[in-house]
VOPAGU-2260 file (C-alpha; in pm, 1 decimal, decimal comma):
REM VOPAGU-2260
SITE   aa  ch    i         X         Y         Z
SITE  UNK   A    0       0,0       0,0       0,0
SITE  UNK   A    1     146,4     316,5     -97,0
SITE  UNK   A    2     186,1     621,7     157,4
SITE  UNK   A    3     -96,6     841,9      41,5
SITE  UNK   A    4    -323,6     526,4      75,2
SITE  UNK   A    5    -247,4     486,0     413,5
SITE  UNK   A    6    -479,4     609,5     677,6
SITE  UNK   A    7    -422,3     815,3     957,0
SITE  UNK   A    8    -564,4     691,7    1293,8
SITE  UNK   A    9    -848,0     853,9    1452,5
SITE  UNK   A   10    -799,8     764,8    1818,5
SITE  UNK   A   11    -435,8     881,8    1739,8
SITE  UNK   A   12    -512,9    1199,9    1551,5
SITE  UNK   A   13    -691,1    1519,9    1633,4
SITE  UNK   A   14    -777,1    1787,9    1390,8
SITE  UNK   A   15    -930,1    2078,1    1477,7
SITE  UNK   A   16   -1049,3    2456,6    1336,2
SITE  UNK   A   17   -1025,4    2776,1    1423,7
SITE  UNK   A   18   -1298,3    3029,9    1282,9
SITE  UNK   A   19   -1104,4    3187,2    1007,5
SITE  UNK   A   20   -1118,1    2905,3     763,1
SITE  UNK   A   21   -1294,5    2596,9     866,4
SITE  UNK   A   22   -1430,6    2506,2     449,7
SITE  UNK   A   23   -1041,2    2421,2     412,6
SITE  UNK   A   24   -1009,6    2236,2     774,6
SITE  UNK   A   25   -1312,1    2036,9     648,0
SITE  UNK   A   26   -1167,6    1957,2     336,3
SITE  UNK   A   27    -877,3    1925,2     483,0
SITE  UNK   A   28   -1001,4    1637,9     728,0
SITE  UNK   A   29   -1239,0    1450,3     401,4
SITE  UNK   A   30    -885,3    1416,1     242,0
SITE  UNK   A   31    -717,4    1252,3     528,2
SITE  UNK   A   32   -1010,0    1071,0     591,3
SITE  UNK   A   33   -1064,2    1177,6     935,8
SITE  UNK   A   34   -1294,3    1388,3    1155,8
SITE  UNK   A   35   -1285,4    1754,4    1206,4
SITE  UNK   A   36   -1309,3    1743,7    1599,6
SITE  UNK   A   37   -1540,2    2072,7    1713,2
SITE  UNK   A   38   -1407,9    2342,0    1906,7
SITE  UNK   A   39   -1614,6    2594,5    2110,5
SITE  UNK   A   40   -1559,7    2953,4    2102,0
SITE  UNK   A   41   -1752,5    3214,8    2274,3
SITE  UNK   A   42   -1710,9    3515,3    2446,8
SITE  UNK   A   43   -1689,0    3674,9    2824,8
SITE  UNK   A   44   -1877,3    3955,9    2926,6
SITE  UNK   A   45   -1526,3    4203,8    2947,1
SITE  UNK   A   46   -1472,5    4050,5    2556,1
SITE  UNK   A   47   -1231,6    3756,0    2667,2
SITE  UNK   A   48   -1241,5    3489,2    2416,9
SITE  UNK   A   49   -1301,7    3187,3    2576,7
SITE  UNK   A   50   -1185,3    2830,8    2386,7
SITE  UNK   A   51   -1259,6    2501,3    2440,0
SITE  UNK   A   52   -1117,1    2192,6    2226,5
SITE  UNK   A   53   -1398,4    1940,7    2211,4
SITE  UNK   A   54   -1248,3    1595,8    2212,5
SITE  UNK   A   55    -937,0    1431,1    2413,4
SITE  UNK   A   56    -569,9    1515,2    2296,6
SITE  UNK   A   57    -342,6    1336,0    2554,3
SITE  UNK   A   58     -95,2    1152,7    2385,1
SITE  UNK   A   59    -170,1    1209,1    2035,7
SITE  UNK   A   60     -63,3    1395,0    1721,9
SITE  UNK   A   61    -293,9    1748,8    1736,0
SITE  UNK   A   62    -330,1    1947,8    1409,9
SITE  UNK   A   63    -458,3    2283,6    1434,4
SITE  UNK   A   64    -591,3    2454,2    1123,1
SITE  UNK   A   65    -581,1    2804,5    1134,3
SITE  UNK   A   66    -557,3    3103,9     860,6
SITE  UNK   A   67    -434,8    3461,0     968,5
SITE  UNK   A   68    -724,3    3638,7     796,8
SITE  UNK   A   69    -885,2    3956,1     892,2
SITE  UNK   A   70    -983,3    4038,1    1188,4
SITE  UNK   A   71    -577,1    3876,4    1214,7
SITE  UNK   A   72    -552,2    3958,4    1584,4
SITE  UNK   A   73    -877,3    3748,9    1680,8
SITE  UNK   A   74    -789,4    3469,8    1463,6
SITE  UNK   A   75    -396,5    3498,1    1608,0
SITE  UNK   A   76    -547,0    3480,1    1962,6
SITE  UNK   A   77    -792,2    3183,3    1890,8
SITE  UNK   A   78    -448,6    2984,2    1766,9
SITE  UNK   A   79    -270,3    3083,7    2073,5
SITE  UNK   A   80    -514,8    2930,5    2279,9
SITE  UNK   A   81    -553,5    2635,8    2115,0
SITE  UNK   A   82    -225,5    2566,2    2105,9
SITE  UNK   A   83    -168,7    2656,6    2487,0
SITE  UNK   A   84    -489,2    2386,2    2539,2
SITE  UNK   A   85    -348,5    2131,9    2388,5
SITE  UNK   A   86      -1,4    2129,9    2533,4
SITE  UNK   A   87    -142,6    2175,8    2874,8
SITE  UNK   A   88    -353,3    1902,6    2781,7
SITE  UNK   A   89     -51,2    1687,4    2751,8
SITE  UNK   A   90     -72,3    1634,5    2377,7
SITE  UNK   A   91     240,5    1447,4    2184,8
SITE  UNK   A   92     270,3    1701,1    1943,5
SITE  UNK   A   93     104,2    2000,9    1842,4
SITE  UNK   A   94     124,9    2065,8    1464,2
SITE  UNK   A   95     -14,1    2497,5    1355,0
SITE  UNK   A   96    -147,2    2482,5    1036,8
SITE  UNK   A   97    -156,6    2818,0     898,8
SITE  UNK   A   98    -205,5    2833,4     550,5
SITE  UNK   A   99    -215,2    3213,7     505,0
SITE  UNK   A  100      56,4    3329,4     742,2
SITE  UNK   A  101     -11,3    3690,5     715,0
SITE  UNK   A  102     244,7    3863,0     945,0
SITE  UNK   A  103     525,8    3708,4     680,6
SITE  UNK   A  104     543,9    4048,6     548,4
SITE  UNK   A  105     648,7    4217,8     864,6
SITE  UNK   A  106    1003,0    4041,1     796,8
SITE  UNK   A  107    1247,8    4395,1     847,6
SITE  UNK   A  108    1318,8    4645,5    1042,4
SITE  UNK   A  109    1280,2    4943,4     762,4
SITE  UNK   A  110    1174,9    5259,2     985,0
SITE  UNK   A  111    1297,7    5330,5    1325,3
SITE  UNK   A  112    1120,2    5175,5    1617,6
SITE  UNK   A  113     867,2    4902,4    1427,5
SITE  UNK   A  114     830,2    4548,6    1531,2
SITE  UNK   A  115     983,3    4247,7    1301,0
SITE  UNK   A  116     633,7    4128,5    1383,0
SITE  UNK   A  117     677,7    3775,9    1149,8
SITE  UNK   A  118     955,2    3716,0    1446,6
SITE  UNK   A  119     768,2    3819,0    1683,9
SITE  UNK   A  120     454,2    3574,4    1589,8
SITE  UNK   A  121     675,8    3265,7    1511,2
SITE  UNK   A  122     813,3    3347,4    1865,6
SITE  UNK   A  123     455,8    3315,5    2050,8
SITE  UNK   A  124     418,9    2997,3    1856,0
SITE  UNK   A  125     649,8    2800,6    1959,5
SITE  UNK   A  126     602,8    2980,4    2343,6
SITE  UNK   A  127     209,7    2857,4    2280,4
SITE  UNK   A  128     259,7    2499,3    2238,6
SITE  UNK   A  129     350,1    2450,0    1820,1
SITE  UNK   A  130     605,9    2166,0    1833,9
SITE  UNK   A  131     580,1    2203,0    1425,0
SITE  UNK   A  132     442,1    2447,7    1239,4
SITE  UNK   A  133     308,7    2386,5     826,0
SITE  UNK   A  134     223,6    2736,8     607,7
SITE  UNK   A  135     217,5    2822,1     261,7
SITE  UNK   A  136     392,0    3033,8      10,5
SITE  UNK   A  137     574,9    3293,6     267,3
SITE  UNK   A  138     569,6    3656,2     122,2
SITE  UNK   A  139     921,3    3652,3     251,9
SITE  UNK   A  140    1112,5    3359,8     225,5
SITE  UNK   A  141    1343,6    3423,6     518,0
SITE  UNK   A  142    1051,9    3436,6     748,8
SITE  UNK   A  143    1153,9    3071,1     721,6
SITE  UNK   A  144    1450,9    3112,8     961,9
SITE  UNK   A  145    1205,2    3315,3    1235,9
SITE  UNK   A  146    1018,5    2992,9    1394,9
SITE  UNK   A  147    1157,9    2832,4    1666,9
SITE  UNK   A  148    1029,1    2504,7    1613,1
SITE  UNK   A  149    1053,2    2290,5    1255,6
SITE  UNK   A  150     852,6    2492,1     977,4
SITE  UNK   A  151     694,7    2356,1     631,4
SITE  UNK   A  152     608,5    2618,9     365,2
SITE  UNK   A  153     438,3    2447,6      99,5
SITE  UNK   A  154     389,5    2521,1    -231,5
SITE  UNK   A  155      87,7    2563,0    -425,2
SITE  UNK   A  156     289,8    2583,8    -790,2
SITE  UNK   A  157     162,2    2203,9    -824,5
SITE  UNK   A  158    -226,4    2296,1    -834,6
SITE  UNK   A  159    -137,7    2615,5   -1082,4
SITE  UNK   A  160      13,9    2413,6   -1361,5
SITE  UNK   A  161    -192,5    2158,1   -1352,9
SITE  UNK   A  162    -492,1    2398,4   -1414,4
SITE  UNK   A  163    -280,8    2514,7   -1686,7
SITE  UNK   A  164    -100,0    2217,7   -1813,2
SITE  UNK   A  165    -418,7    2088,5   -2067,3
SITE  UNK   A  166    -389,5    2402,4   -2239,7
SITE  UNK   A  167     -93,8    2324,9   -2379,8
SITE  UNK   A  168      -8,4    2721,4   -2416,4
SITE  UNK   A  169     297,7    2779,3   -2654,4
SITE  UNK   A  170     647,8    2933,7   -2565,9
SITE  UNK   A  171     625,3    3103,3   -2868,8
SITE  UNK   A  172     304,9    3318,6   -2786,3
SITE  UNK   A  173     279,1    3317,7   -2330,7
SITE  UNK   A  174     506,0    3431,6   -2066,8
SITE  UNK   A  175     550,6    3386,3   -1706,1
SITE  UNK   A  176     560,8    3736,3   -1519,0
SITE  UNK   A  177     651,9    3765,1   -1207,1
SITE  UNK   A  178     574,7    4127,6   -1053,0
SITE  UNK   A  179     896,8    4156,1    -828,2
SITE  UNK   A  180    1283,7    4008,2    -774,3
SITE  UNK   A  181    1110,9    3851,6    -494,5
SITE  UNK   A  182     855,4    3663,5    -666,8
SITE  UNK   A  183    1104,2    3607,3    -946,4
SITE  UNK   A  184    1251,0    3278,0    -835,6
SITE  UNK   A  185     887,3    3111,1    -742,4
SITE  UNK   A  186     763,0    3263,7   -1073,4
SITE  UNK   A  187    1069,9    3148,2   -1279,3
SITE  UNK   A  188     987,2    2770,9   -1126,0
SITE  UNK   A  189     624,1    2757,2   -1224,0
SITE  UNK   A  190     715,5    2877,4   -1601,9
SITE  UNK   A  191     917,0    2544,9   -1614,0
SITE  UNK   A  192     660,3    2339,6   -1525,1
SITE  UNK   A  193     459,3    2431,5   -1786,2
SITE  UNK   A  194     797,5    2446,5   -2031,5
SITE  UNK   A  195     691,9    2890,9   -2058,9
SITE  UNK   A  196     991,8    3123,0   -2010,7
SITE  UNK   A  197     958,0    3344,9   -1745,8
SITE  UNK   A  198     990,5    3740,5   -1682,4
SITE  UNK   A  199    1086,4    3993,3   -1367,2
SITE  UNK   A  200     897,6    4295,0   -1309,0
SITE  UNK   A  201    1128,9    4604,7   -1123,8
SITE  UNK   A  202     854,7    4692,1    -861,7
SITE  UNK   A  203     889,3    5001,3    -617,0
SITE  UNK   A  204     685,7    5002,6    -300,0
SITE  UNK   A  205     522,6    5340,5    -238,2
SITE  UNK   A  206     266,9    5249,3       3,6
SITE  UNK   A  207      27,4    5024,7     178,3
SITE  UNK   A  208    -178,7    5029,3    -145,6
SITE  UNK   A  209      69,1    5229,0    -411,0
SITE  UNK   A  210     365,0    5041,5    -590,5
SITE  UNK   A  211     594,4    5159,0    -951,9
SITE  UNK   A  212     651,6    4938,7   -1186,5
SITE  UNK   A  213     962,6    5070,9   -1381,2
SITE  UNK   A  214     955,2    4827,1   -1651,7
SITE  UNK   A  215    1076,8    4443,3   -1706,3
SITE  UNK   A  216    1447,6    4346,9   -1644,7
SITE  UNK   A  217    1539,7    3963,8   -1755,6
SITE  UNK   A  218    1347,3    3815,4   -2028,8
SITE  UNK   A  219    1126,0    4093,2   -2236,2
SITE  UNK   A  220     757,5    4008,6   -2327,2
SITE  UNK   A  221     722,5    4206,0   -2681,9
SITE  UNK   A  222     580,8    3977,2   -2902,2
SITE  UNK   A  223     417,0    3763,9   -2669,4
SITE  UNK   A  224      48,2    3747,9   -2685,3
SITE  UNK   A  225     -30,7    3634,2   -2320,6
SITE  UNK   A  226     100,3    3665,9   -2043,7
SITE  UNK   A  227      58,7    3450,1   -1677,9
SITE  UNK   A  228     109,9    3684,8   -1371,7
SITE  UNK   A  229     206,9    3475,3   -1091,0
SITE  UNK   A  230     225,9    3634,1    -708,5
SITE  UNK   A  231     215,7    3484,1    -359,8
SITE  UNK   A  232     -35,2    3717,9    -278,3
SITE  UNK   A  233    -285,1    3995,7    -373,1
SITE  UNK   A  234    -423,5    4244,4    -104,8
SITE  UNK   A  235    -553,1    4573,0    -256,8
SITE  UNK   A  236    -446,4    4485,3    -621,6
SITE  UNK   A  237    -237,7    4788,3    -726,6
SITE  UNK   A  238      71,1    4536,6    -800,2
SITE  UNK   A  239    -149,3    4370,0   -1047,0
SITE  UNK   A  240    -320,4    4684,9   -1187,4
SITE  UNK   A  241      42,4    4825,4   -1278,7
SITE  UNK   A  242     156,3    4547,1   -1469,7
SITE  UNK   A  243    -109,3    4452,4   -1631,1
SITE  UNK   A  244     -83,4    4844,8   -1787,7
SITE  UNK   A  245     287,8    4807,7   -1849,7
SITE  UNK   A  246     207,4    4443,5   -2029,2
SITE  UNK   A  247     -78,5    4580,5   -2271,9
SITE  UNK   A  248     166,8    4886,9   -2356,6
SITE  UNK   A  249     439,2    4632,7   -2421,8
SITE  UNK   A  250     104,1    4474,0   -2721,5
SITE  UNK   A  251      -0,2    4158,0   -2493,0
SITE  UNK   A  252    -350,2    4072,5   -2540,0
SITE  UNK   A  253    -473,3    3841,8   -2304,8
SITE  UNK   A  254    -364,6    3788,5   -1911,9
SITE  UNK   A  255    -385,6    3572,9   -1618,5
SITE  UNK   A  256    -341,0    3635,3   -1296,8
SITE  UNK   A  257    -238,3    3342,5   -1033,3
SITE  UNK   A  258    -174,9    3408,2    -648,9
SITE  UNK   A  259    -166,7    3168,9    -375,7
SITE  UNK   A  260    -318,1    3410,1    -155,5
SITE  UNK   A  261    -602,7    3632,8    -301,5
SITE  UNK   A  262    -731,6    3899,3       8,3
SITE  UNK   A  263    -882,9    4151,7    -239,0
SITE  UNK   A  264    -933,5    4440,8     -19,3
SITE  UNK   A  265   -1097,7    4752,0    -117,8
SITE  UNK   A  266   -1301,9    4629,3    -409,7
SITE  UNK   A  267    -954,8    4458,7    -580,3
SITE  UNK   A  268   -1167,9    4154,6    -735,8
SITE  UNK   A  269   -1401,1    4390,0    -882,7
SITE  UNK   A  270   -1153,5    4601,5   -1070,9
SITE  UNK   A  271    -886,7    4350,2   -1142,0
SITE  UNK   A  272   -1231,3    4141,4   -1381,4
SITE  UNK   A  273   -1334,7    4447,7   -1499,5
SITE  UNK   A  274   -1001,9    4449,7   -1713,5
SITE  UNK   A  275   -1131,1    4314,8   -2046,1
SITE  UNK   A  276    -757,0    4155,3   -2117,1
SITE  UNK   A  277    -770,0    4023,3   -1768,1
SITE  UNK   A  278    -903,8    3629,2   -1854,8
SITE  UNK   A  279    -857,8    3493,1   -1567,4
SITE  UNK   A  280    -816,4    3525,6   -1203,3
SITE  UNK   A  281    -683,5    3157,3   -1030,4
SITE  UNK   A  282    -619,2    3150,3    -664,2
SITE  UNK   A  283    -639,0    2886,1    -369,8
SITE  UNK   A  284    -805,8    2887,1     -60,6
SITE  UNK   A  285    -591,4    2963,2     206,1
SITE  UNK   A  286    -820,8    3258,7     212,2
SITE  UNK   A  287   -1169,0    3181,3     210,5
SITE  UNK   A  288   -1350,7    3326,2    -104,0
SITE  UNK   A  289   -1729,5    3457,6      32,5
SITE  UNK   A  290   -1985,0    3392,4    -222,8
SITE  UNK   A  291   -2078,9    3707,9    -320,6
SITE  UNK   A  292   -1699,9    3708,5    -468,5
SITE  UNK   A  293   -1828,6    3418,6    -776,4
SITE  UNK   A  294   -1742,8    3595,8   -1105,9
SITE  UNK   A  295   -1688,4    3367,5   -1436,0
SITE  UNK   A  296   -1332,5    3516,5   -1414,8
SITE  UNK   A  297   -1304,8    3391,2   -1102,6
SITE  UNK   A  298   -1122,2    3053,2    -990,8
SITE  UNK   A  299   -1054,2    2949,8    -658,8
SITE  UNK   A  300    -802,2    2586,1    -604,9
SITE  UNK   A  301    -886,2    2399,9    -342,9
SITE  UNK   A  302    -516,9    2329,4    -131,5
SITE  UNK   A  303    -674,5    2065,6     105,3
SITE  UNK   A  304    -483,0    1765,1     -73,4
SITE  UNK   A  305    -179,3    1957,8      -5,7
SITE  UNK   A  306    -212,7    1996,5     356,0
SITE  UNK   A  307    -367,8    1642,3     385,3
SITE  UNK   A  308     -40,3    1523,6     162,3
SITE  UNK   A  309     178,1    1698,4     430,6
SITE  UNK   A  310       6,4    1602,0     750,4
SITE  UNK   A  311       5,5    1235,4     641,8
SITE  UNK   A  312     359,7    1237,6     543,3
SITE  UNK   A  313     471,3    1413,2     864,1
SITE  UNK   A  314     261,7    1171,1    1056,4
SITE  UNK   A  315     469,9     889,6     932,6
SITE  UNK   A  316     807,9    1100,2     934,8
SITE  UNK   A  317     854,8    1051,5     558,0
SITE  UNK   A  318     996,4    1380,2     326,9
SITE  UNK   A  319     774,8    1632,3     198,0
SITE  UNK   A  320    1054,4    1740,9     -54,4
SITE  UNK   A  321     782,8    1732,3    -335,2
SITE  UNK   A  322     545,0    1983,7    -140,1
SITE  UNK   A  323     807,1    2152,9     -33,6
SITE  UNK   A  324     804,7    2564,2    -146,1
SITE  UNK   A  325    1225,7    2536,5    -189,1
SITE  UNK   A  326    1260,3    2224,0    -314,2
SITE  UNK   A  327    1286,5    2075,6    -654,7
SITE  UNK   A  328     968,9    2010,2    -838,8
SITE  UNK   A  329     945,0    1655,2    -989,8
């Protein structure tokens, strides 16, 4: 029987939600074959959360499933207190699963007195309970190096090329962009999965919401017809917006947009597919997409086999080189 066949144990496993994402927990648990075990949250009168894990946990493997989506600092305390349960509750080991690890762009010190708040998080962690912790596609990939305990960032490149793979798009006519230097490396790794050269945006931060794009260094796109943006995340959009421009000026016709992490704040989903050369719009979700969000532009990836891959192989100590966000794609 071959590893992904094998099942995990129930009376030796415990997976549980928080509130930011339980659609993903839930698929998450259907792919291991396991149940979702319920957790109670409610609040004190003084607004204390209050937490309660709903089954047993001494002596077995706890995975806790929890995204760092807005309202962040509600969903960071409801994983802090889980985690604190379960090691006071004498669990083996206490996995975090946090597929959208939002404090991974707090990774500098780039103004005098701020917080290197991804530190600071992957500190209270590890102080909470995490003997492991399992993410996806870090903004910043030495946020890495912050936790304290063993971390897995995963990779959602896998999911993208398959959606793409059947279309069999020529190197001739489509590009890879990738917005930033960053992204570049990620970007450059997708594009030869799907045998697509691949291009670097020079991006300039202005803002929160602002960013310059002062034209393409690396490969050039003229005479390219489409083009495949790929990003680890999109918040307010502007990124996207700005290339998107600089790509039509440089005579591309049609483009796609992939991100691991798609927040769209401030109406970004809206404006991004009403770009008539914007096709597509393919993301996973480590975010959860509300319904009011379905557009036929629209395409969300569902990265439960992932995590359910990478739980199973952790639970029987076996690599996760192929899920792996630095390690060589088969």
């Amino acid at each position: 029987m071959s590893l992904k066949a094998l099942p995990l144990t129930q009376s030796d496993v415990r997976l549980f939600s928080g509130r930011s994402n339980p659609a993903l927990a839930a698929s998450i648990a259907a792919c291991l074959g396991i149940r979702l075990e319920e957790t109670h949250f409610s609040r004190f009168s003084n607004d204390n959360l209050y937490v309660q894990l709903g089954a047993s946990v001494r002596g077995r493997a706890v995975f806790i499933v929890q995204s760092l989506v807005p309202p962040v600092s509600d969903h960071l305390m409801e994983l802090l207190m889980m985690l604190d349960i379960a090691k006071g509750a004498a669990a083996r080991e206490i996995h975090a699963v946090i597929p959208y690890f939002s404090y991974a762009r707090s990774d500098k010190k780039d103004a005098p007195r701020i917080s290197i708040t991804a530190r600071l998080v992957a500190d209270l962690l590890g102080m909470a309970g995490a003997t492991h912790v399992m993410t996806m596609q870090l903004h910043s990939p030495q946020v890495h190096g912050f936790f304290p305990v063993p971390a897995d960032p995963l990779t959602a490149r896998g999911l993208f090329a398959e959606y793409f793979r059947s279309r069999q798009y020529s190197p001739e006519d489509t590009v890879v962009v990738a917005p930033d230097v960053g992204s570049a490396k990620s970007a450059a790794r997708f594009a030869d999965m799907l045998g697509l050269g691949a291009a670097t945006a020079n991006k300039t931060r202005i803002s929160d919401a602002r960013v310059q794009i002062g034209g393409l260094i690396g490969r050039q796109v003229t005479g390219f017809r489409r083009a495949i943006i790929h990003d680890d995340e999109i918040a307010t959009g502007g990124t996207i917006e700005e290339l998107t421009r600089l790509l039509l000026d440089y005579g591309l016709e049609e483009i796609y947009v992939v991100c691991t992490h798609g927040l769209f704040l401030r109406g970004a989903l809206d404006r991004l597919v009403a770009t008539p050369q914007i096709k597509e719009i393919i993301t996973t979700d480590t975010v959860p997409q509300p319904p009011d969000r379905a557009h036929p532009k629209f395409v969300t990836l569902s990265t439960g086999p992932v995590f359910a891959g990478a739980i199973r192989q952790n639970y029987y100590r076996q690599s996760i080189g192929e899920l792996f966000d630095f390690g060589d794609d088969e």
